[in-house]
C-alpha positions, -999 to +999 in steps of 0.1 A: -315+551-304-295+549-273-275+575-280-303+599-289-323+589-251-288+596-235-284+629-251-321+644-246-316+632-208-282+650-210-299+682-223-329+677-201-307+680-167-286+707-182-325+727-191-333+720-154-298+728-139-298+761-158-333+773-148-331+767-107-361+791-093-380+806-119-397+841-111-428+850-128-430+885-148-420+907-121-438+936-139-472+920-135-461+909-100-484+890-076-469+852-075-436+835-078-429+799-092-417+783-067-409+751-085-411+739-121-407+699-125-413+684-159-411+650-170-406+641-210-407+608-227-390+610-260-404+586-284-390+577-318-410+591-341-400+631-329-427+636-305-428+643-267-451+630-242-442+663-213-457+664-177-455+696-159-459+703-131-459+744-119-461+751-080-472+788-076-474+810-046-498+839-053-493+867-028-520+892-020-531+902-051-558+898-077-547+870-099-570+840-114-542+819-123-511+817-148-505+818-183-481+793-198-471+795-232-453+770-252-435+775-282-444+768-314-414+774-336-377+766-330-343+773-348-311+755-342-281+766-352-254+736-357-215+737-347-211+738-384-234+771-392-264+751-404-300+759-394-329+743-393-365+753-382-389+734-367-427+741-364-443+719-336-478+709-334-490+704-300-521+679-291-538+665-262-534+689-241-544+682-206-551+708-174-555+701-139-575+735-139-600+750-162-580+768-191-582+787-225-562+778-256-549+802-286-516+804-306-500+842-306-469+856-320-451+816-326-470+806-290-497+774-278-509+800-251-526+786-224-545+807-197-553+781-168-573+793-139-612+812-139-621+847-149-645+844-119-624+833-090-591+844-079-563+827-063-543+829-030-516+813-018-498+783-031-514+765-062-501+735-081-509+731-119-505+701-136-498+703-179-503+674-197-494+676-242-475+659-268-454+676-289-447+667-321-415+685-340-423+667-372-401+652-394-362+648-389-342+666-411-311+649-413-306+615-427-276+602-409-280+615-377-304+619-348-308+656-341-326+667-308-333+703-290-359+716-277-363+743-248-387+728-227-395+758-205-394+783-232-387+823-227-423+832-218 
């Protein structure tokens, strides 16, 4: 158990590290993420209690808010050419901000902002879930990995 908290904070720092200033889809432009902070608890029986929180600075343009979307399905590759693939249910979700959930193309999407008022300047959303990898798939081992910001 120790071993497996050590390593998730290990591979939570190195996530962080790794990331520095993320930049928002430059090809819809119209905001930049200024910072990305997320806390995880990892609890023993393979789900995640996250806290996000996104600071956005929306500049001049049209925009209602952000879409964040979390993954749903995950491969890992071992040192010794193994695979596994997880599928991830995600639950009480939690928004500081009115929001909009579907699943798309592997995705939990969720749109968080109003179709009826837009946004200027710097914002702060706060994302609340648990996520739940399911059941471990090896027996002698703890096994943990999890890209916490994702691609999208």
């Amino acid at each position: 158990m120790k071993q497996k908290i050590i390593l998730s904070i290990f591979i939570l720092l190195l996530v962080l590290l790794i990331s520095g200033t993320v930049y928002a889809d430059s090809s819809s432009g119209g905001y930049t993420i200024e910072s990305y902070d997320i806390n995880m608890k990892v609890n023993e029986n393979n789900t995640f209690d996250i806290f996000e929180t996104i600071k956005v600075n929306f500049t001049g343009y049209n925009k209602h808010g952000i879409v964040r979307k979390i993954p749903l399905r995950n491969t890992v590759t071992r040192l010794d050419g193994t695979k596994s693939n997880n599928r991830a249910k995600i639950s009480n979700i939690s928004v500081s901000d009115s929001y909009t959930t579907s699943t798309q193309d592997g995705y939990k999407v969720l749109k968080i902002g109003s179709s009826s008022q837009t946004v200027s300047g710097e914002k702060t959303y706060k994302i609340k879930y648990n996520y739940n990898i399911g059941k471990d798939p090896l027996k002698d081992i703890d096994e943990f990995y999890y890209n916490i910001i994702g691609t999208k």
